[in-house]
C-alpha positions in Angstrom: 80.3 162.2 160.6 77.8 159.3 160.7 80.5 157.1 161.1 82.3 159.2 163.9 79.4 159.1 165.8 78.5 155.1 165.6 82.0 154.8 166.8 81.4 156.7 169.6 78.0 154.8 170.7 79.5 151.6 169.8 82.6 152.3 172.4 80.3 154.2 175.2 78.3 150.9 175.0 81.3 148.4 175.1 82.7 150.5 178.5 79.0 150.1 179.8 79.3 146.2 179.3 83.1 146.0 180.6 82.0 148.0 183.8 79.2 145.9 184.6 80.9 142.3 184.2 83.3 144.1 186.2 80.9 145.6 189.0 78.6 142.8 189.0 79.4 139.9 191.9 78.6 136.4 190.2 76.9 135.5 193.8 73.0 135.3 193.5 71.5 138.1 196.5 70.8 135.3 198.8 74.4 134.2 199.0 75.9 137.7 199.4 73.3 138.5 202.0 74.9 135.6 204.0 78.2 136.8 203.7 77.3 140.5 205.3 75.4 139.0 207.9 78.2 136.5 208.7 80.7 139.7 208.3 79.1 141.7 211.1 78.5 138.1 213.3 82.3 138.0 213.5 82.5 141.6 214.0 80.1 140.8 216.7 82.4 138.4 218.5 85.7 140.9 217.8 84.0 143.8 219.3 82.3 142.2 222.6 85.7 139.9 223.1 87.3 143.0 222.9 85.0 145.4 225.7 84.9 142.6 227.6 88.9 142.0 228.2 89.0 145.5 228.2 87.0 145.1 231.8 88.2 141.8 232.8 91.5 141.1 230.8 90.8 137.6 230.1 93.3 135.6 228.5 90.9 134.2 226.3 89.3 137.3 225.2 92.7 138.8 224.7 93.6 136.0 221.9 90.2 135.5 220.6 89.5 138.5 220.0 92.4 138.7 217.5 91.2 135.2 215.7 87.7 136.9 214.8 89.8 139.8 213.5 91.5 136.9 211.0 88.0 135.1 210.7 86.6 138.9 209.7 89.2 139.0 206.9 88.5 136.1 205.2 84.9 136.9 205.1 86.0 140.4 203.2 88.5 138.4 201.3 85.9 136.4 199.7 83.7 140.0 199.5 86.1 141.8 197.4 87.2 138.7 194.9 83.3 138.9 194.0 82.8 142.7 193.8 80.1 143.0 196.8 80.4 146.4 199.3 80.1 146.1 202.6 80.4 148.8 205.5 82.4 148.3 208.7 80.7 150.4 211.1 82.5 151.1 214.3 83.3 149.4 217.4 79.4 148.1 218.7 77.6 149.2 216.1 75.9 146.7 213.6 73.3 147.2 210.6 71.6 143.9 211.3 69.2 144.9 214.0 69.0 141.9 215.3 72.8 141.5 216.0 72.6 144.9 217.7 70.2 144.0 220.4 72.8 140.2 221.0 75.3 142.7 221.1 74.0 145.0 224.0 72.7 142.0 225.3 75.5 140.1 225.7 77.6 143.4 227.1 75.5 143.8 229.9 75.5 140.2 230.8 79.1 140.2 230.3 79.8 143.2 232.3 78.3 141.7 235.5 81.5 139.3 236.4 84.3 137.4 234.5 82.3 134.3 234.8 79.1 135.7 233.2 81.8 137.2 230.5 83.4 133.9 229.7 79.3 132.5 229.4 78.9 135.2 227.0 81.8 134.1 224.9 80.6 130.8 224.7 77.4 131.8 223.8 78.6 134.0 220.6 80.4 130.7 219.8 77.6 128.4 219.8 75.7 130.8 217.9 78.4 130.9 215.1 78.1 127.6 214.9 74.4 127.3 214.7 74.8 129.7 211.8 77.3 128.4 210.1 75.8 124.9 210.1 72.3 126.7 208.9 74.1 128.5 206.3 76.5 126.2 204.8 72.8 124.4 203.5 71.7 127.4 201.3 74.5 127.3 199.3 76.2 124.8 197.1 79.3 127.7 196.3 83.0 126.5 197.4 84.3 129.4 198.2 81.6 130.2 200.1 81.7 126.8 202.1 85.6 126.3 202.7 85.9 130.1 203.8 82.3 128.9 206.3 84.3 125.3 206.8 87.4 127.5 208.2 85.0 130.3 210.6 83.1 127.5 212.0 86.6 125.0 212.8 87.6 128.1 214.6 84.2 128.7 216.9 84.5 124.8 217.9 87.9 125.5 219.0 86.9 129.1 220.9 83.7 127.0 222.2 86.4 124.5 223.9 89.0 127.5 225.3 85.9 129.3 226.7 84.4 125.8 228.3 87.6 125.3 230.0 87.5 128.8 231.4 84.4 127.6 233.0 85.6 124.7 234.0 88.2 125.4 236.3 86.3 127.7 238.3 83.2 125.1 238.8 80.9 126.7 236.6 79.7 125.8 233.3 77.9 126.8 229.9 74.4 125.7 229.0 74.1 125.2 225.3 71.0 127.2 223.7 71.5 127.1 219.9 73.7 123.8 218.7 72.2 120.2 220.1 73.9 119.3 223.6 75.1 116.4 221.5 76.9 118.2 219.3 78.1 120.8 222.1 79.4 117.4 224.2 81.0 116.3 221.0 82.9 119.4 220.5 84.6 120.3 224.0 85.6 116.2 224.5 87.4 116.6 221.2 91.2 117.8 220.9 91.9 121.7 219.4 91.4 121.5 215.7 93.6 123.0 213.0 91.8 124.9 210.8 92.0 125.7 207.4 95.5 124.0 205.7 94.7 126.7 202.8 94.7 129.4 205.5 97.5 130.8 207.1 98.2 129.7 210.5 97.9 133.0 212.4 94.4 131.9 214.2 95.5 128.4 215.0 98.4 130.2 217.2 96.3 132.8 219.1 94.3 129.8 219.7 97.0 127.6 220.7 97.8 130.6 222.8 94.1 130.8 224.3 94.8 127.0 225.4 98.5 127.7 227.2 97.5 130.7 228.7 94.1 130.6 230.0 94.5 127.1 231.7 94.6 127.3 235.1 93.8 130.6 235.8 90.9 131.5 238.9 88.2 134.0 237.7 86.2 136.7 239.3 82.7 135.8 240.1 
């Protein structure tokens, strides 16, 4: 009987250890914190892009908007590999406080022409950046940094399709997070591939962005 019963304590306590290691994400709180904040930034981008071509149907927003849906995956990609939840909540609605307020914030101003909206892309995109940049210090993980190498590749290039928008139509972005060094740097530079360990998916909507969106006059 003894023995029957250090049997059974010994196998309830080697389950207990296999579903921890197995539960338990190898990422110190700091890091996973990051990656939920980044999570709901891109969802961020992917929901305004998508209210916002909803009332303008703006090439760029249209294409865009299906990039942050790629740049989103990654992020929970990297999430489930390392056994950390995360919530998608729906369509404008964010956890992080802070993101909420950018997010209503940004609608509004979007809302008032397709100028102000093509601003308000611009904006999310510089703030990714910022982010990124800020980010990519606090950790010295590789996942972590090719997944943030590949997001931030991809804000550069929507920074440049959304500057061109502007462009065209004599108006122009004025940069509020990144230096205007670095913001100059980015839109003379060429469209980037991102990612050659990524599928190519968001280099074509982008590519698509830069075809489509060229030349085309916008509301005011």
């Amino acid at each position: 009987m003894k023995n029957s019963t250090l049997k059974i304590i010994i196998f309830i306590f080697l389950g207990l250890v296999i579903f921890t290691n197995y539960t338990k994400s190898n990422f110190p709180n700091s890091e996973q914190e990051s990656l939920l904040f980044m999570l709901e930034e891109e969802k961020l981008a992917h929901d305004v892009y998508t209210q916002l071509y909803e009332k303008w149907e703006t090439r760029q927003f249209e294409n865009i908007k299906e990039s942050e849906k790629i740049h989103m995956e990654k992020i929970k990609t990297l999430l489930d590999q390392n056994k950390i939840l995360y919530e998608i909540l729906p369509i404008g609605k964010f956890k992080n406080q802070n993101l909420q307020k950018l997010y209503n914030d940004l609608i509004a101003k979007g809302n008032i022409s397709e100028i102000e909206a093509l601003k308000v892309g611009a904006t999310i995109e510089d703030v990714d950046i910022f982010d990124l940049k800020r980010l990519k210090k606090e950790t010295e993980n590789q996942q972590i940094l090719n997944v943030y190498d590949f997001l931030e590749c991809g804000s550069r290039n929507h920074l440049r399709a959304f500057n061109r928008g502007l462009s065209v139509n004599n108006s122009s972005y004025e940069v509020q997070y990144i230096s205007k060094q670095e913001f100059n740097k980015i839109i003379n530079n060429e469209h980037e591939k991102c990612g050659k360990t990524f599928n190519s998916s968001c280099n074509k909507n982008e590519n698509a962005t830069m075809r489509r969106g060229k030349n085309r006059n916008f509301k005011n």
